[in-house]
KEGU-64567 format. One record per residue (C-alpha): residue in three letters; x, y, z. Coordinates in steps of 0.05 Angstrom, whole numbers, padded with zeros to 5 digits, always signed. Example, Ala and Ser with C-alpha at 12.3 -4.5 7.8 and 13.67 -1.06 7.14 Angstrom:
# residues 2
ALA+00246-00090+00156 SER+00273-00021+00143 
//
This chain:
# residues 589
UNK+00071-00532+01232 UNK+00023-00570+01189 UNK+00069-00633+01181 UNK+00065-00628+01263 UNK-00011-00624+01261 UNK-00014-00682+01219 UNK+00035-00728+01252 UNK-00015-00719+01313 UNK-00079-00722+01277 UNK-00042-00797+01256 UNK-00026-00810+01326 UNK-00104-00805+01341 UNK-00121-00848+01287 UNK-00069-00904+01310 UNK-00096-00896+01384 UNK-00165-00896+01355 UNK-00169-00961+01318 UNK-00115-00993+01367 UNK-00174-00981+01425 UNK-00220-00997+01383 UNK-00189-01068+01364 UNK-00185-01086+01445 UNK-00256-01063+01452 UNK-00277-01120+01400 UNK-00304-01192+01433 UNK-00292-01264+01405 UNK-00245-01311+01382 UNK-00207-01323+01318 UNK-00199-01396+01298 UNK-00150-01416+01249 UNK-00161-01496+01216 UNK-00099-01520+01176 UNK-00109-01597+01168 UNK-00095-01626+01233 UNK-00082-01550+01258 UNK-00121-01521+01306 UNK-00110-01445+01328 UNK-00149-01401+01368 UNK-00143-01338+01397 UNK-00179-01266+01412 UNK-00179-01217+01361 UNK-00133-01168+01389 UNK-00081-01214+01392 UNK-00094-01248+01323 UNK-00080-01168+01289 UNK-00027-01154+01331 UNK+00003-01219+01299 UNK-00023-01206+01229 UNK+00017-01143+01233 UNK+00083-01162+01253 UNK+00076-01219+01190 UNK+00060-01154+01158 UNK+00131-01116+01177 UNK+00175-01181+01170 UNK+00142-01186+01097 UNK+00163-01126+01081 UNK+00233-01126+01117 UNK+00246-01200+01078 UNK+00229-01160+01009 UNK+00273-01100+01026 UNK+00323-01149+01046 UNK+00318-01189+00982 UNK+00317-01130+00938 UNK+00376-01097+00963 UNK+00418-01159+00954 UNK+00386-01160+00879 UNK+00405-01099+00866 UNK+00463-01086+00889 UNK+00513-01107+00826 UNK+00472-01053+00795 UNK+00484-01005+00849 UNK+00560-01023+00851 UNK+00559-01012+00773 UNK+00526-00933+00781 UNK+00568-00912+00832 UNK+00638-00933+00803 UNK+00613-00896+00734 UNK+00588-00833+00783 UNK+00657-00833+00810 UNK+00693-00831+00750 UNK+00646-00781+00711 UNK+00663-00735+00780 UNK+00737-00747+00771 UNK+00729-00724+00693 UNK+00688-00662+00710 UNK+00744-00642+00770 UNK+00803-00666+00712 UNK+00756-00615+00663 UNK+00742-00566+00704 UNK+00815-00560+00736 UNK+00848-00561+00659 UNK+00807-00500+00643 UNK+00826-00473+00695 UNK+00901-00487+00684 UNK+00892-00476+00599 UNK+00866-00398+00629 UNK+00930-00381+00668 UNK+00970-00420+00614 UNK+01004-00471+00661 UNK+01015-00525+00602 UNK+01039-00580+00645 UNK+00983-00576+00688 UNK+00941-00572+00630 UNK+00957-00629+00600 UNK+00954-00680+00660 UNK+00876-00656+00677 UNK+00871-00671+00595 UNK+00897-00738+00598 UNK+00861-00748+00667 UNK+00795-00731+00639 UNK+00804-00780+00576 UNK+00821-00835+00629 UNK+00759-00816+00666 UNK+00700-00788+00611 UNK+00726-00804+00545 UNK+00654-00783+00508 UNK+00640-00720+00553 UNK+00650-00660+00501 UNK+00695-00618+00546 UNK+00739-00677+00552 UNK+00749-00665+00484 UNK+00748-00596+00476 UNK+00795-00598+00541 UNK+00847-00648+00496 UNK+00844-00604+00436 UNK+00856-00534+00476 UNK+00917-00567+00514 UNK+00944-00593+00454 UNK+00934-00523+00426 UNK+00982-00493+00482 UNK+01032-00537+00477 UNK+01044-00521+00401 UNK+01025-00590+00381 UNK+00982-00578+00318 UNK+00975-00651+00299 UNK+00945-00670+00371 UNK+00899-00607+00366 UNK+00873-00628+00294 UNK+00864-00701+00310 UNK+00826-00676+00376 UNK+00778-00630+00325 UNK+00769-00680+00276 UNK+00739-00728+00335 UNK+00700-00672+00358 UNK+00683-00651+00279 UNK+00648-00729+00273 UNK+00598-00720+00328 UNK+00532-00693+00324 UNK+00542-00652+00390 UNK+00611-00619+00379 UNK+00610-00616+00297 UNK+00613-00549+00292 UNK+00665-00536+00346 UNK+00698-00587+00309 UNK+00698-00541+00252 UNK+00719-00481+00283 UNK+00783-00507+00314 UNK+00798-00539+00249 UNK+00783-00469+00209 UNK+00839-00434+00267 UNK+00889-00490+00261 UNK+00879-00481+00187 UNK+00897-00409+00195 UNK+00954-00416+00237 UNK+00986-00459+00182 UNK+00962-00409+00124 UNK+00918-00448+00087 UNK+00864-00405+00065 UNK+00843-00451+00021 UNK+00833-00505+00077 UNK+00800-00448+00117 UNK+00751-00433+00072 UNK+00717-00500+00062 UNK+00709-00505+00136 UNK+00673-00438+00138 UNK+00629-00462+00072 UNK+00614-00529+00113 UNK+00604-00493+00173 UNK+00550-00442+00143 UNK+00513-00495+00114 UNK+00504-00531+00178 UNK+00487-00465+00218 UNK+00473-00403+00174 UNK+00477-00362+00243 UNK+00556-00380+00250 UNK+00586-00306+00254 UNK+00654-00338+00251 UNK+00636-00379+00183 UNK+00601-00320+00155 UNK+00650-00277+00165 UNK+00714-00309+00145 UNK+00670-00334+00075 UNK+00656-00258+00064 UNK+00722-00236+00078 UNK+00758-00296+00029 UNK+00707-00270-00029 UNK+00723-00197-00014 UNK+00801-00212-00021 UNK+00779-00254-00083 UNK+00744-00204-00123 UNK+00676-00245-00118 UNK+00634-00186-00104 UNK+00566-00221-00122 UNK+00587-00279-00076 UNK+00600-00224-00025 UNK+00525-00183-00033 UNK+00498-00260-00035 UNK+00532-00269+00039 UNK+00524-00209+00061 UNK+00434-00224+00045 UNK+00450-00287+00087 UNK+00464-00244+00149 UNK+00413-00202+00144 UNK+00371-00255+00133 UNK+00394-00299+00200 UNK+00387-00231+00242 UNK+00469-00223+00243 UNK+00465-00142+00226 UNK+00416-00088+00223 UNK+00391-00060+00168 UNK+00442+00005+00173 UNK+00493-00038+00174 UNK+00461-00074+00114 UNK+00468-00018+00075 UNK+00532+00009+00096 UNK+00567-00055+00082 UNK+00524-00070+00016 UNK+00544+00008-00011 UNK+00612-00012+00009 UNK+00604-00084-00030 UNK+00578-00038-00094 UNK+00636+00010-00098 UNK+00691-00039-00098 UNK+00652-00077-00154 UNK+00648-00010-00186 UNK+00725+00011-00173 UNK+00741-00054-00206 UNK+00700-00053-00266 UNK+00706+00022-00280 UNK+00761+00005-00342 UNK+00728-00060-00362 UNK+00643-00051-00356 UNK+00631+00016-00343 UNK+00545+00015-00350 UNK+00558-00046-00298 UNK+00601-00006-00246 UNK+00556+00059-00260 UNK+00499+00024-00238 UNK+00534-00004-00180 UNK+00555+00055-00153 UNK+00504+00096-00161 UNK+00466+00054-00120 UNK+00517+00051-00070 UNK+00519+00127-00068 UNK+00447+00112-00043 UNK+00459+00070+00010 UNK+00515+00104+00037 UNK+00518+00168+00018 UNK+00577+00189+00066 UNK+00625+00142+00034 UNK+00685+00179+00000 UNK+00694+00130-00058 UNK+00629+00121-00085 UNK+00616+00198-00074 UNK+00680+00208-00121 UNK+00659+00157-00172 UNK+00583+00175-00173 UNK+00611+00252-00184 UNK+00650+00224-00242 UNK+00604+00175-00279 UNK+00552+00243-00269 UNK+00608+00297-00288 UNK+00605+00252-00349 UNK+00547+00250-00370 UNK+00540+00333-00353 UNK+00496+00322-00296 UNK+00539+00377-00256 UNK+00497+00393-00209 UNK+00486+00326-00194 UNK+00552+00307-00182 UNK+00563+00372-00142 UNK+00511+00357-00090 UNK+00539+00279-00088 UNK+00607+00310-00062 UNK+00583+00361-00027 UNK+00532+00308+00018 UNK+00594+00266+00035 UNK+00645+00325+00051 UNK+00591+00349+00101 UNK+00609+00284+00138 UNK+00676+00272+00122 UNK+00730+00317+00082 UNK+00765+00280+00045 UNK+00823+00309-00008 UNK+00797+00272-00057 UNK+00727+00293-00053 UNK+00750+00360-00062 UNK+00797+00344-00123 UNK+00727+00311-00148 UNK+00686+00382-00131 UNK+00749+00427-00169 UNK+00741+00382-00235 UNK+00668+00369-00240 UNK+00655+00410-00295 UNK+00697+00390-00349 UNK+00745+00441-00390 UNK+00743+00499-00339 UNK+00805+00541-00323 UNK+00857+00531-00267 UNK+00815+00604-00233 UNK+00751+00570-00239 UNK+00764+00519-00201 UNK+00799+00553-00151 UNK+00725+00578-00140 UNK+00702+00526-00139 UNK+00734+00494-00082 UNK+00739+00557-00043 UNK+00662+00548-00051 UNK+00660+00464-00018 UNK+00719+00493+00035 UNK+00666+00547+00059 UNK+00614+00495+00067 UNK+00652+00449+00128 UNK+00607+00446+00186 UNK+00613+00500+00232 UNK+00646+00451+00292 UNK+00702+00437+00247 UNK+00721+00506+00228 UNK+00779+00546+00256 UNK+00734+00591+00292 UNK+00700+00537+00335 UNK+00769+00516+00370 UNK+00814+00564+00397 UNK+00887+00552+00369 UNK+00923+00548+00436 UNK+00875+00484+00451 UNK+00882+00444+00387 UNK+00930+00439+00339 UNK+00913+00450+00257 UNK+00914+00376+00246 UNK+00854+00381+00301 UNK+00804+00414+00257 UNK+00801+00356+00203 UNK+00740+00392+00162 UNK+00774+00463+00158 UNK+00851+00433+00138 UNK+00819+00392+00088 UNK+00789+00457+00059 UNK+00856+00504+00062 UNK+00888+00443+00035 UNK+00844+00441-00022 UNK+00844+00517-00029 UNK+00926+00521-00034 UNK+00933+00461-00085 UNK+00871+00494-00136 UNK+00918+00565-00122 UNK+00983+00530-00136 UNK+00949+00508-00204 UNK+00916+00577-00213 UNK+00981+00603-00201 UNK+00952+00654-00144 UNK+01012+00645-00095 UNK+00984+00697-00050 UNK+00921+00669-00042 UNK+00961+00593-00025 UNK+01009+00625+00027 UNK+00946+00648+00064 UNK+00912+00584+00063 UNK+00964+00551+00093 UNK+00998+00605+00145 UNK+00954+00572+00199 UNK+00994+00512+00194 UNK+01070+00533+00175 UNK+01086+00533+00237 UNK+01073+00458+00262 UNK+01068+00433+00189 UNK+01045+00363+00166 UNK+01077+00326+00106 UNK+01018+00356+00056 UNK+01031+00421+00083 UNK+01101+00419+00084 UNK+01103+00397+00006 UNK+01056+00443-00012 UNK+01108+00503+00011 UNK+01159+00468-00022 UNK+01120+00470-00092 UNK+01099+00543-00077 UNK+01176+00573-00070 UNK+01192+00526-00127 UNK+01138+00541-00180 UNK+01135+00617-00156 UNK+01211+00630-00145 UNK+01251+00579-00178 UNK+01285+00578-00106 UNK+01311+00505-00112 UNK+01345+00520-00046 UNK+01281+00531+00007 UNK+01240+00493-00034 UNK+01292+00435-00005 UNK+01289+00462+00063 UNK+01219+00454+00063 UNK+01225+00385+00036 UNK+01270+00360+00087 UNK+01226+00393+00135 UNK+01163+00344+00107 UNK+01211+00288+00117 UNK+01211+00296+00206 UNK+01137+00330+00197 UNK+01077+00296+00227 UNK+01034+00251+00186 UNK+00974+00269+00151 UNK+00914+00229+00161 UNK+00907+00165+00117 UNK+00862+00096+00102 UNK+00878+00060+00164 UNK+00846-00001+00191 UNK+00871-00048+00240 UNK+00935-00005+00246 UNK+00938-00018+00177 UNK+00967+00058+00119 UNK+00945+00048+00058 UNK+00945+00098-00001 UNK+00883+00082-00023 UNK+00813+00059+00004 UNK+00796-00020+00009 UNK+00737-00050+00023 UNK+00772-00106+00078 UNK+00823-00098+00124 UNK+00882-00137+00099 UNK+00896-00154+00174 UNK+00830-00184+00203 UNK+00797-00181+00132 UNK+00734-00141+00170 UNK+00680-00110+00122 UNK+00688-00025+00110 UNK+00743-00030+00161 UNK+00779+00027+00126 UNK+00778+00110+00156 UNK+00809+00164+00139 UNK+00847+00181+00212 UNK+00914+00194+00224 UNK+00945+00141+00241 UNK+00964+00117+00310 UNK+01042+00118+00299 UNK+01042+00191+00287 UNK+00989+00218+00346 UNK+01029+00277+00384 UNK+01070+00248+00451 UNK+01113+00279+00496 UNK+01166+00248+00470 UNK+01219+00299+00438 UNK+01235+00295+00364 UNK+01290+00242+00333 UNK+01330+00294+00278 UNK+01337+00355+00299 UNK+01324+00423+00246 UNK+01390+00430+00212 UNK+01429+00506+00194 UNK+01410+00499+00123 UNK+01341+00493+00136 UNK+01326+00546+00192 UNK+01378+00591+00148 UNK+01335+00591+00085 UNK+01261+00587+00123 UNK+01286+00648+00154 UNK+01316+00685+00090 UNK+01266+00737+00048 UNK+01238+00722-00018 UNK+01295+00728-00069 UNK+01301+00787-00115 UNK+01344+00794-00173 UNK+01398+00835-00177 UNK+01454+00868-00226 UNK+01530+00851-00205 UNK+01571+00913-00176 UNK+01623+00947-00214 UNK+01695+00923-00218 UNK+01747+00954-00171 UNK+01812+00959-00184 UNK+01837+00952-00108 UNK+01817+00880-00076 UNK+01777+00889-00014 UNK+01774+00832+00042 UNK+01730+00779+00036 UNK+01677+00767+00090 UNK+01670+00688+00094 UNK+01599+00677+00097 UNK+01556+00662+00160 UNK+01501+00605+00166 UNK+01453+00654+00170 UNK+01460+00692+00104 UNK+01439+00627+00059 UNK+01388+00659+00013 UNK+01387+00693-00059 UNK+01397+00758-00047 UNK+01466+00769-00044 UNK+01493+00816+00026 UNK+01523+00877+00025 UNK+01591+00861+00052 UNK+01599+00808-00005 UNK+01589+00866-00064 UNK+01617+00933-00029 UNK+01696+00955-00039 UNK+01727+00972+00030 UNK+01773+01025+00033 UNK+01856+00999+00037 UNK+01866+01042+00104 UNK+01802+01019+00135 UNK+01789+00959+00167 UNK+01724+00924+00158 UNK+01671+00905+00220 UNK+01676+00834+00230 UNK+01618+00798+00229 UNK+01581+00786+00292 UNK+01581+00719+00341 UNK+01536+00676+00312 UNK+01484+00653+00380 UNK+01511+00568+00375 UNK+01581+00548+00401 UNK+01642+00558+00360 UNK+01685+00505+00344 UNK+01758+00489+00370 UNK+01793+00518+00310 UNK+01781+00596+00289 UNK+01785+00608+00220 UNK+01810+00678+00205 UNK+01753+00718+00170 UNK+01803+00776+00131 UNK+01868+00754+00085 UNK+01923+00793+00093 UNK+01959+00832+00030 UNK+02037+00857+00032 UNK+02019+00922-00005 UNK+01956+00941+00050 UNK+01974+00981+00110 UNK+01979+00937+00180 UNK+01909+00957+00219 UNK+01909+00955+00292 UNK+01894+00886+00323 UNK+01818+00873+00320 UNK+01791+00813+00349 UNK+01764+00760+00303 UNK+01708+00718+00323 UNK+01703+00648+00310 UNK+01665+00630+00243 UNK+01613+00571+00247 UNK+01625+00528+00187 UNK+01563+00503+00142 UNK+01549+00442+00157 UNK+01497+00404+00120 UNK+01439+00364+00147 UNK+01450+00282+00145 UNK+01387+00274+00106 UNK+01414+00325+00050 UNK+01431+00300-00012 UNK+01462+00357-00034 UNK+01469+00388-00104 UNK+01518+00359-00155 UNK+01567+00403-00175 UNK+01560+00381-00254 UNK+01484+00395-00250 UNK+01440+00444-00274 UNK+01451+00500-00247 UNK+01392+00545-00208 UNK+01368+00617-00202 UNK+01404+00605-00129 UNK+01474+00598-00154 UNK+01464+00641-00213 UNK+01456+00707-00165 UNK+01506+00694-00108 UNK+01556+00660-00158 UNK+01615+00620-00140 UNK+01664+00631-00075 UNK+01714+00649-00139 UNK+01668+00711-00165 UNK+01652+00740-00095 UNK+01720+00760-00096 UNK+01741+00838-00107 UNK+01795+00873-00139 UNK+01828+00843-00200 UNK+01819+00773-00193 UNK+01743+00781-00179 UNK+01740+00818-00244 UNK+01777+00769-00290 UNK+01736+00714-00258 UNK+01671+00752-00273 UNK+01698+00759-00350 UNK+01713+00684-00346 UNK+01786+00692-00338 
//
């Protein structure tokens, strides 16, 4: 609306002074030598303006002829810099959905067309990258590394090619050259910390690790977590060599992160030491309220030096009692999670069973761990296997529960980057990220619906399901040799069964044993021997007898070994035999 107003108010003013110009009297007389001109004054502006409009139209004219090499020149360069952005922006495009042919035509079509533009560059490099052509991609970085625009891209393609070819060496420098140009570079940072970590150059590390903090690349909790994390591997390494050096290390690690497991077992140590107990106690105990840990409690059981095997079972029954309440086994119902659930509260029976083992209070270890017999892991599975060893001497379910540990699920571990180790480290060996480490189980061993690849074998279900052994005195002699029952899968235990040790009468026959619940095999085995001087009992069907079979991943026992409490009671097929030849092979006959 106002550019309308105005048009008109210019309208008026043209109108105005054009009326105004014919209103005006008198001639105009122009004198050039011999020239004479005259004319009104109306006429002589309407003439001085159209010398006005063909000046300016000759000047236009004259210009645009001037500059029109100039013109030519700008709009060839426009067209090619609009070719090199399509060429860029299309090889992108084609380097995203990995089409490599494609890829590298836009890259060659965008050198042809803007050979300085940066993405041209970077497009060059990334194509040669897909292809597999490391040479092309390094010569592409270098040229990128020698500008002032695109040095440190430069540097970060050549720090990636240098890791694809495994020169950490090579990788390094760039990530040195790279800080020093921008101490912001997370990349640069990061790989320089990790390649000190893996070196041992702790104070190089802490020095770093002030550079980020510094340039605003982590918060101050993460400061200190990674810095207390820094501290204890210094300390774990110089623990044997300078121990006032790693004591004061740790100790002020234990500060900064007072939930970490290793510097909460070291600080408990370097205190238990120097008999600060209580000290040490409340160290553990801080970092067990966050995260049980096996080691913490092994830590708690042995902080005071000297005490008895009972006193430390006390002890740790004492750190097991303070879990946090969400992590007991009343806080979960049993039907919804499994043991391996409740991390605090396993930890804790764990503990508990391991200080009664050593205390020698086998009770007191059975009940710790009868929540989890039943689904067991590894831990809990070897822990049974050292109770009915250490308690019974029974070699024989003390291997049943080992080859039970073998299929059982895994304990948590130090995992990081779906990296098990057995013990904690500071970097991940994989992406060499700082404090990278947890104790989780680890993802290979999570629960799935999948079913189970070996399958319980006869031996083991045979002597789970036995009692306890008991000792007991052989049977008296008899003269007359009774039938032998064969034994059945499920009588593999210590104490030796009845038919094996009673005398049947010659007229009687004896019950046969009854048919075992799996399929039989294709060949019956008789279970009585016949004698020539025993009366002929009426036909009496014989069921099939399941051989013992033993599991694949049984070793066995070799027969020139030392023998065990096992054999020792149920002695050899030879001396389960009756009448006369049981009793010379019993006297050694």
């Amino acid at each position: 609306m106002l550019r309308i107003v105005l048009f008109l108010v210019l309208i008026a003013l043209a109108a105005a002074g054009a009326a105004w110009v014919a209103d005006q009297t008198g001639d105009v007389i122009l004198t050039w030598g011999s020239l004479r001109a005259e004319t009104t004054v109306p006429v002589f502006a309407f003439g001085l303006g159209l010398v006005a409009v063909a000046a300016i139209f000759a000047w236009s004219l004259l210009s645009a002829i001037w500059r029109t090499p100039g013109r030519l020149r700008r709009s060839r360069h426009e067209k090619r810099h609009a070719r090199g952005r399509h060429a860029i922006t299309h090889g992108l495009l084609a380097i995203g959905h990995g089409d490599t042919a494609l890829a590298r035509r836009h890259a060659e079509a965008a050198r042809r067309h803007a050979p300085n533009d940066p993405l041209a560059l970077l497009l060059h490099a990334q194509s040669a990258q897909l292809e597999g052509n490391r040479d092309e991609a390094q010569r592409a970085f270098r040229a990128m590394a020698e500008r002032a625009d695109t040095r440190l891209l430069g540097l970060r393609g050549l720090f990636i090619e240098a890791q694809r070819a495994d020169d950490a060496v090579g990788a390094v420098m760039i990530a040195e050259e790279a800080i020093k140009l921008s101490p912001s570079s997370t990349w640069a940072s990061h790989a320089v910390l990790g390649f000190r970590c893996a070196r041992g150059d702790w104070s190089g590390a802490l020095g770093i690790l002030d550079s980020n903090l510094s340039a605003g690349l982590i918060d101050k909790a993460a400061y200190r977590r990674q810095r207390g994390v820094l501290l204890t591997a210094r300390a774990l390494e110089l623990e044997t060599m300078d121990r006032d050096v790693a004591r004061e290390s740790v100790m002020e690690a234990v500060k900064l992160a007072p939930t970490l497991v290793p510097a909460a077992v070291l600080a408990a140590k370097f205190q238990s030491e120097a008999h600060q107990v209580r000290r040490a106690m409340k160290l553990v105990e801080a970092a067990w309220l966050a995260n049980p840990h096996p080691d913490l409690a092994d830590a708690y059981a042995h902080v005071k030096l000297g005490d008895a095997a009972r006193q430390r079972l006390q002890r740790v029954e004492t750190l097991a009692a303070k879990t946090p309440m969400a992590k007991t086994p009343m806080a979960k119902t049993p039907a919804a999670k499994t043991p391996a659930d409740r991390s605090g509260h396993f930890e804790g029976q764990l503990a508990i069973a391991r200080a009664a083992i050593d205390a020698s209070e086998f009770a007191r270890a059975r009940e710790a761990l009868a929540p989890y017999v039943n689904d067991p892991t590894q831990r809990v599975a070897l822990l049974m296997a050292d109770i009915e060893r250490t308690e019974h001497g029974d070699g024989g379910r003390a291997r049943a529960w080992t080859l039970r540990a073998v299929r059982a699920r895994h304990d948590p571990a130090w995992t990081a980057d779906g990296y098990v180790s057995d013990r904690w480290r500071p970097v991940s060996p994989v992406t060499g990220r700082l404090d990278a480490f947890q104790w989780q189980t680890p993802v290979a061993s999570l629960p799935s619906d999948r079913s189970t690849t070996i399958e319980s074998s006869a031996f083991e279900e045979a002597m789970l399901a036995a009692p306890p052994p008991k000792r007991v005195t052989a049977p008296a002699a008899s003269p007359v040799e009774p039938a032998a029952l064969a034994p059945s899968p499920a009588e593999q235990d210590n104490s030796p069964s009845p038919a094996k040790e009673a005398t049947a009468a010659p007229a009687e026959p004896v019950n046969p044993a009854p048919e075992p619940a799996e399929s039989s095999p294709p060949a019956a085995t008789p279970v009585f021997r016949t004698r020539a001087d025993l009366g002929k009992p009426g036909p009496v069907p014989i069921p099939a007898v399941i051989p013992i079979v033993r599991a694949p991943d049984d070793p066995g026992i070799d027969d020139e070994g030392p023998s065990d409490e096992f054999a020792e009671q149920i002695g050899t097929p030879k001396a389960q035999a009756g009448g006369w030849r049981g009793f010379w092979s019993r006297w050694g006959a």
